[in-house]
C-alpha positions in Angstrom: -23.4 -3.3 -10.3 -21.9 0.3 -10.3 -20.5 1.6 -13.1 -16.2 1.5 -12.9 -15.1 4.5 -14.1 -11.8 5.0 -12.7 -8.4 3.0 -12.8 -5.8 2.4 -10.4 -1.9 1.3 -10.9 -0.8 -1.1 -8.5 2.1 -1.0 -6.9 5.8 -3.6 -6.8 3.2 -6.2 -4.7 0.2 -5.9 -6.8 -1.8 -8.2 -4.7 -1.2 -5.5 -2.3 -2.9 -2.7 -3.3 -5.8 -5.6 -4.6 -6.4 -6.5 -0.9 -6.3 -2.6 0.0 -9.1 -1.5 -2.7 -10.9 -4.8 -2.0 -11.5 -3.6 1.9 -12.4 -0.1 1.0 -14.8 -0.2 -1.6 -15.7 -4.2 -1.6 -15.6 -6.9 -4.0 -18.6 -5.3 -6.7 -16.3 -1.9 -6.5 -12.7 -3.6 -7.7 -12.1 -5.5 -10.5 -8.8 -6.5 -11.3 -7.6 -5.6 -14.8 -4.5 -6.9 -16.0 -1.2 -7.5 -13.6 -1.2 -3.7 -13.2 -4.6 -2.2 -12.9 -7.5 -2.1 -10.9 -10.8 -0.5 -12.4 -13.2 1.4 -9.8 -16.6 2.2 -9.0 -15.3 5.3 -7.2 -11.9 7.8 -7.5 -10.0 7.7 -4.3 -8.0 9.9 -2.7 -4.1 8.5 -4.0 -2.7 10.2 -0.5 -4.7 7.5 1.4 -3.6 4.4 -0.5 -0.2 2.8 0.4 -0.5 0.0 -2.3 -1.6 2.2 -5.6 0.8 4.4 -7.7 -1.6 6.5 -9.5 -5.2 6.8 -10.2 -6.9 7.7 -13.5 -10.3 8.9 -15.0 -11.1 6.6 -17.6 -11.9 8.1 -21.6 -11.7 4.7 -23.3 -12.4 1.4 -22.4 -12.7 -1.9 -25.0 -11.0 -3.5 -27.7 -7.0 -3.0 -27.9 -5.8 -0.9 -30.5 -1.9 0.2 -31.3 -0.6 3.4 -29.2 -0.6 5.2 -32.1 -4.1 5.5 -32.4 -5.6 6.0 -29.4 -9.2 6.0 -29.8 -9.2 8.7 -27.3 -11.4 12.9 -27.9 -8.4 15.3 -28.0 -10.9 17.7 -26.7 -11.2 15.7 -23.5 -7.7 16.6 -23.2 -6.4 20.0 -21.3 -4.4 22.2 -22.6 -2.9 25.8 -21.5 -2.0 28.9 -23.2 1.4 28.0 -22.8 3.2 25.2 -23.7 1.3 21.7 -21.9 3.3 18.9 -20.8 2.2 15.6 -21.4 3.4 11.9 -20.9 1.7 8.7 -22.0 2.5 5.8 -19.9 1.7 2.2 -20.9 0.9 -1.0 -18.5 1.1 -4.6 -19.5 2.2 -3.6 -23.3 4.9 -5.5 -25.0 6.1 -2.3 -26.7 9.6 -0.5 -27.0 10.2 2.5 -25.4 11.2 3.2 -29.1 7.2 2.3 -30.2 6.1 4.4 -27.2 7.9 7.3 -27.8 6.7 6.9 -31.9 3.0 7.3 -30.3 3.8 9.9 -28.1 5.2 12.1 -31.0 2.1 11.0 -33.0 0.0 12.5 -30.4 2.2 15.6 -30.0 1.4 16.2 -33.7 -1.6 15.8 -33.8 -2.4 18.3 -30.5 0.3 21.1 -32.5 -3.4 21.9 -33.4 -4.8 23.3 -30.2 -1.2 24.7 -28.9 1.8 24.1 -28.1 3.1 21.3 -26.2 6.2 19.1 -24.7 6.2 15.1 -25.1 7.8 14.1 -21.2 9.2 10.7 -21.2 10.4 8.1 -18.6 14.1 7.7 -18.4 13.5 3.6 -18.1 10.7 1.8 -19.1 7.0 2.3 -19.8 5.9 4.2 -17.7 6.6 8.0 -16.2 7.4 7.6 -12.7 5.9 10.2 -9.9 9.3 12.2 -9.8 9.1 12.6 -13.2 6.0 14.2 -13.2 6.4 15.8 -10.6 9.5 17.4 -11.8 7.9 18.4 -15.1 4.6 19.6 -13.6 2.8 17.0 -16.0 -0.6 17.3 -13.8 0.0 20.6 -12.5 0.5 22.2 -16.3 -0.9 19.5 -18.5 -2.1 15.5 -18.3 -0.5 12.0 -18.2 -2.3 9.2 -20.3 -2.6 6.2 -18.3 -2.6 3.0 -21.1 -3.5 -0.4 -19.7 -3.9 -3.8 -21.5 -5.5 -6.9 -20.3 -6.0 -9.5 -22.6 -7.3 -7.7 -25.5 -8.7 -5.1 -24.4 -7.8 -1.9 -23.4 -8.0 0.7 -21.0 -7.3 4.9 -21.3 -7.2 7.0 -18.6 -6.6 10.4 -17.9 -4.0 10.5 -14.3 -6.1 12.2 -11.3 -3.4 11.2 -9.0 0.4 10.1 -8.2 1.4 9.0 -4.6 3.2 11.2 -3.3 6.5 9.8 -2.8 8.4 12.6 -1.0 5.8 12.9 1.9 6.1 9.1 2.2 10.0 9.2 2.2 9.4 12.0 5.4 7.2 10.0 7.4 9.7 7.5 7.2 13.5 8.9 7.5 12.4 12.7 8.9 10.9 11.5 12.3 13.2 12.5 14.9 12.9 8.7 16.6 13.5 5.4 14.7 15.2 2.1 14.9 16.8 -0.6 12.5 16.7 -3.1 15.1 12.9 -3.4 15.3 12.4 -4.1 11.1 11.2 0.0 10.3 7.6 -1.1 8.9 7.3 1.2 5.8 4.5 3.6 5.9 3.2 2.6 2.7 3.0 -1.0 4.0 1.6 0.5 7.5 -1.1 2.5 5.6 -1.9 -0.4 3.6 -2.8 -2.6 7.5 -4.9 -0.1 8.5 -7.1 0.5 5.3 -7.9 -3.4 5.4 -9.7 -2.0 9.0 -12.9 -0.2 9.3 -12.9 0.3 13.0 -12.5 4.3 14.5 -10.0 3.3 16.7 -6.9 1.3 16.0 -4.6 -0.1 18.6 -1.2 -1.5 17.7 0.1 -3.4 20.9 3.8 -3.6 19.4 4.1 -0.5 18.5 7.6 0.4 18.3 8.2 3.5 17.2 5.0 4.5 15.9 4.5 4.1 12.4 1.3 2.4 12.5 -0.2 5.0 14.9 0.7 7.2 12.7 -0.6 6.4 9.4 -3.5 5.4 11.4 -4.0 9.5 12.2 -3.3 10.5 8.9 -6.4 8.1 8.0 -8.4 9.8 10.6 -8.3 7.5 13.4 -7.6 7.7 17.2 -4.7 5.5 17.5 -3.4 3.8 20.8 -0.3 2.0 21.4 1.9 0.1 23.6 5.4 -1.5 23.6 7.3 -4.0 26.1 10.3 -2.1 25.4 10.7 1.8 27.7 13.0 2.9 24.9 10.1 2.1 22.1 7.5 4.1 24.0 9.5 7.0 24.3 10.1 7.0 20.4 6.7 7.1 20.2 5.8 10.0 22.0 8.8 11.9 19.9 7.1 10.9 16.7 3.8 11.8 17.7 4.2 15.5 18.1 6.4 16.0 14.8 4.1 14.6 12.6 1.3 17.0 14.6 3.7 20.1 13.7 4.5 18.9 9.8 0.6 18.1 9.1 -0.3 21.7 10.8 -3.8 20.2 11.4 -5.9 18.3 14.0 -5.0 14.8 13.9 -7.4 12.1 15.8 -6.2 11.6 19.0 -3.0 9.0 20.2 -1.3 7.6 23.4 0.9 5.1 24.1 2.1 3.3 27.4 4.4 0.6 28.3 2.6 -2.6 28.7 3.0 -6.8 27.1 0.8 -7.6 24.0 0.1 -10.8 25.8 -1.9 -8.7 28.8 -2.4 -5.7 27.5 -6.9 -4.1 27.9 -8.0 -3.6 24.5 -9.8 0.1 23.5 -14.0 -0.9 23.4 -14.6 -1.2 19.6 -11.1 -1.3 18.5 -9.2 -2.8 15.4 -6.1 -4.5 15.9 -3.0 -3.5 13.5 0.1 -4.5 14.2 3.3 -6.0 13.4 4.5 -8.2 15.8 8.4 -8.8 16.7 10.1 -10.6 13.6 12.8 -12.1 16.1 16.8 -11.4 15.7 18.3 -9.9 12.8 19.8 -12.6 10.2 21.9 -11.4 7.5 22.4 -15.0 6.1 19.8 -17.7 5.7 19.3 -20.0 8.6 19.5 -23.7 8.7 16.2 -25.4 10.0 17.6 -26.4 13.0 18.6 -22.8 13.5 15.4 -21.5 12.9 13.2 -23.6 15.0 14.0 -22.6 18.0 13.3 -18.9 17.3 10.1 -19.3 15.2 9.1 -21.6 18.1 9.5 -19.1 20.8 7.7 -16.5 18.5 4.8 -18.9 17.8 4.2 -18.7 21.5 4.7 -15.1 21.8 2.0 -14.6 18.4 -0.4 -17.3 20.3 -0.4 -15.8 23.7 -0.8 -12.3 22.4 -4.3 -12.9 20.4 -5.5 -15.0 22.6 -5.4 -11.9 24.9 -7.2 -9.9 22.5 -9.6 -12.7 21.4 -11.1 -12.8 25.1 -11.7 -9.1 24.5 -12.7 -8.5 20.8 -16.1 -7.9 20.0 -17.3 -11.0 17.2 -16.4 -9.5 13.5 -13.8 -7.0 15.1 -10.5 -7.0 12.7 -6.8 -7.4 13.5 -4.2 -6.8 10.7 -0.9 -8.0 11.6 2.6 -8.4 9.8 4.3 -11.9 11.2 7.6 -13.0 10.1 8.8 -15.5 7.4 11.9 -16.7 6.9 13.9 -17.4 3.7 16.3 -20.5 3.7 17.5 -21.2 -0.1 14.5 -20.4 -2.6 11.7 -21.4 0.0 9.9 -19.6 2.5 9.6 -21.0 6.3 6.1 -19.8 7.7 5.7 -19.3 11.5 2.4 -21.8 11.3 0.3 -19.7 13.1 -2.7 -19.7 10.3 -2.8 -23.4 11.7 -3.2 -22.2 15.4 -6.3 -19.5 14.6 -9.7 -21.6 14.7 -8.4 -22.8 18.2 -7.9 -19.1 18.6 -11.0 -17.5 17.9 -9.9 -16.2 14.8 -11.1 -16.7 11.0 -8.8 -15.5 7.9 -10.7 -12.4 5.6 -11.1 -14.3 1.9 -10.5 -11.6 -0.8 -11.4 -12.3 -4.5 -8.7 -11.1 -6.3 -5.8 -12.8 -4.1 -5.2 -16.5 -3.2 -1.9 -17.1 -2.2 0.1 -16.1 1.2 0.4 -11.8 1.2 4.7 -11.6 1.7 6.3 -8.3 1.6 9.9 -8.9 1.7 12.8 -7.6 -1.0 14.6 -10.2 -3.1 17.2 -10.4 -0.7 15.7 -10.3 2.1 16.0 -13.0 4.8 13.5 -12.2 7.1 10.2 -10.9 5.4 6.9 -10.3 6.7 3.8 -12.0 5.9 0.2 -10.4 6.3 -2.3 -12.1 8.2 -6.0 -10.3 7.8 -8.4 -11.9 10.3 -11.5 -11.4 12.0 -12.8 -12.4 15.4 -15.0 -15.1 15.4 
C-alpha cells in the first residue's frame, strides 16, 4: 500500500468529500481518519474538490499528545524576514478555544526564536476558516497547523490548500442566468457528481442552467447538455460564455439543445451527471397523501429517463444523479427508485468509507436531494 502522506478536511457532509476522494484515488489511497479527516496517498489539487475544505502535508503522525506540545520540527516550519502569520486549527479535539489559544501562544514563544510572528485565530470554534486566512495571508506570508485526532492518535499537518470560497460563491450568484425555481445545484455539490465520474465526456440531460456543465469544464471535460424547458437552454448558453471570459483560458468544449431526458441520443463513451427535476416547491412538509402523487409521477419520469440511457450506455459506463427526498416530520420519504434499478440495467457503486443513503439537504429543508452513484450493468 502507498504511503499516506497528506490529509484532507472534510467538508459539512463528510461522507461527501469520502465518496469524492474514494472515486479519485480509490479505496488503498483514502483512509478515513476521524469524523473530519481523510489521510492520502497523493496531494490534490483543493480547486478540484467540492467536498474537502483544506489539504495538508503531514509532519507528525501517531500517538495523541496535548496541543501544547506538538511533537512537531520548528525547522519544518516557514518563516519570513518579516513578521509570519500563523494559525493552528484543531479537528475532533474536545479542547476550549481558551486551551487552543494557550498552545498557540506556547508555539508563538517558542518560534520568537527564529523571528517575529502573529498568532491568527478563528473568531468561533476550532478551527480558522478560509476567509480568515485568506484575509490574514496565513499561507501566502506564513503556515496554518492542521491538528487532527482520531481515537488516540494524532495527526499534524502543515495546510497546502483552502477551497476557495469566493470563486465558488461566483460560479454560483455571478452567472448572468439562474433560476430558484429549478433547486440551483451548488457548484460545490455539482463538482463533487462529476469527480465520482471518470469518463472524458459528461452529459447532463436536465441541465438547467448549466452548473453541471460547467464544473464539468473546469474539471477538463467536454460537457453536453439538454433541457425540456426553451427558457433553461437559453440560460445555458448565457452561462457558458461568461465563465469562458472569467477563466481567460480554453475550457473543453460544451453544447446544449432542447430535447426530453426520456429520448434524448447519448455522446459515445459518455458519463451521465445529472440532477433530475425535484418536482414543485414545498415550503411546508407534505402529508403522505400529498406526496404520493408527485413522487409517483417523478418515479416514472426517473424510470423512463435511464431506461433511455441504459439502452445506450456502454457496460461499466457511470451516471451520477441527484433525485429528490422529501422531509415529512423527522423522516425522510425516498422516491424508491434504488428498488427499480436491477430491472433497469443499473447496479449502485459500493464505497468503503460510506454505508448509509448520500442526502444533501439543510436542516430545514423540505425537499432535499439524495445521491444515487450507479453503473451500467
Amino acid at each position: 500500500m502507498a504511503l499516506l502522506n497528506y490529509i484532507a478536511i472534510l467538508g459539512r457532509q463528510p461522507e461527501f468529500g469520502l465518496v469524492e476522494l474514494e472515486s479519485l484515488v480509490g479505496t488503498d489511497g483514502v483512509e478515513e481518519f476521524g469524523r473530519h479527516g481523510a489521510i492520502l496517498d497523493q496531494e490534490l489539487e483543493i480547486d478540484r474538490l467540492g467536498g474537502i475544505l483544506k489539504i495538508g502535508k503531514i509532519l507528525y503522525r501517531g500517538p495523541e499528545t496535548t496541543l501544547r506540545d506538538l511533537p512537531i520540527e520548528l525547522a519544518d516550519l516557514p518563516m519570513r524576514e518579516t513578521k509570519t502569520p500563523f494559525a493552528i486549527s484543531t479537528y475532533g479535539f474536545r479542547e476550549t478555544p481558551k486551551m487552543l489559544m494557550a498552545a498557540g501562544l506556547e508555539l508563538k514563544k517558542r518560534l520568537r526564536e527564529r523571528g517575529s510572528v502573529r498568532l491568527v485565530t478563528a473568531a468561533r470554534g476550532l478551527a480558522a476558516t478560509a476567509a480568515e486566512l485568506r484575509h490574514n495571508r496565513v499561507l501566502e506570508d506564513g503556515f496554518e497547523l492542521l491538528v487532527v485526532s482520531s481515537g488516540n492518535e494524532m495527526v499534524v499537518a502543515r495546510t497546502s490548500g483552502v477551497q476557495n470560497i469566493d470563486w465558488y460563491s461566483r460560479r454560483d450568484y455571478d452567472r448572468p442566468a439562474r433560476s430558484a425555481k429549478i433547486g440551483m445545484l451548488p457548484p460545490k455539490l455539482a463538482q463533487i457528481l462529476v469527480n465520482t465520474t471518470k469518463a472524458g465526456i459528461v452529459i447532463d440531460p436536465f441541465c438547467g442552467t448549466g452548473v453541471i456543465l460547467q464544473e464539468a469544464r473546469l474539471l477538463g471535460r467536454a460537457s453536453y447538455g439538454s433541457d425540456l424547458a426553451p427558457e433553461m437552454v437559453a440560460a445555458t448558453r448565457l452561462n457558458m460564455p461568461w465563465l469562458d471570459q472569467e477563466v481567460a483560458k480554453q475550457l473543453p468544449d460544451w453544447d446544449v439543445q432542447a430535447g426530453d431526458a426520456r429520448e434524448i441520443v447519448l455522446p459515445e463513451g459518455c458519463a451521465v451527471v445529472t440532477e433530475g427535476y425535484l418536482g414543485p416547491n414545498m415550503q411546508h412538509s407534505p402529508t403522505r397523501d400529498q406526496l404520493n402523487p408527485v413522487r409517483g409521477d417523478l418515479l416514472v419520469m426517473y424510470k423512463d429517463s435511464l431506461r433511455n440511457w441504459a439502452g445506450q450506455l456502454l457496460a461499466g459506463a457511470e451516471v451520477s444523479m441527484c433525485v429528490p427526498v422529501w422531509r415529512i416530520g423527522r423522516e425522510w420519504h425516498y422516491l424508491g427508485l434504488i428498488d427499480e434499478l436491477a430491472d433497469l440495467g443499473y447496479t449502485p457503486k459500493s464505497f468503503r468509507a460510506v454505508r448509509t443513503p448520500l442526502l444533501y439537504a439543510r436542516a430545514d429543508q423540505v425537499v432535499g436531494r439524495q445521491l444515487l452513484l450507479l453503473r451500467k450493468n
